[in-house]
N, C-alpha and C positions, 0 to 999 in steps of 0.2 A: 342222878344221871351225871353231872359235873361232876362228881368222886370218881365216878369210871373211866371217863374221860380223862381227868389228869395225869392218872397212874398211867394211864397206856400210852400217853405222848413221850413221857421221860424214860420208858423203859424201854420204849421203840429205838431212838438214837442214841441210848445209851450206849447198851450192851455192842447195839451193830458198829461204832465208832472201835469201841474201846476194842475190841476182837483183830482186827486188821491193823489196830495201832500196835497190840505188842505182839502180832504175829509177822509185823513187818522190821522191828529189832530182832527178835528173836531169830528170822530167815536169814537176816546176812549175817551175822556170825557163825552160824551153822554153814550157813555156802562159803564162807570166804576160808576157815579154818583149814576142810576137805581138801 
């Protein structure tokens, strides 16, 4: 039960951090170029 647990706390805020982190570089220079 503790192996299931750890994997799902790190994957949880991983993925969702890292998503908005380089889709927020990647937006303004697509918006600012335009």
């Amino acid at each position: 039960m503790q192996l299931r647990v750890k994997p799902k706390r790190p994957l949880g805020p991983t993925p969702v951090k890292q998503l908005p982190a380089l889709q927020a570089p990647y937006d303004t220079p697509l918006a600012k170029a335009p």
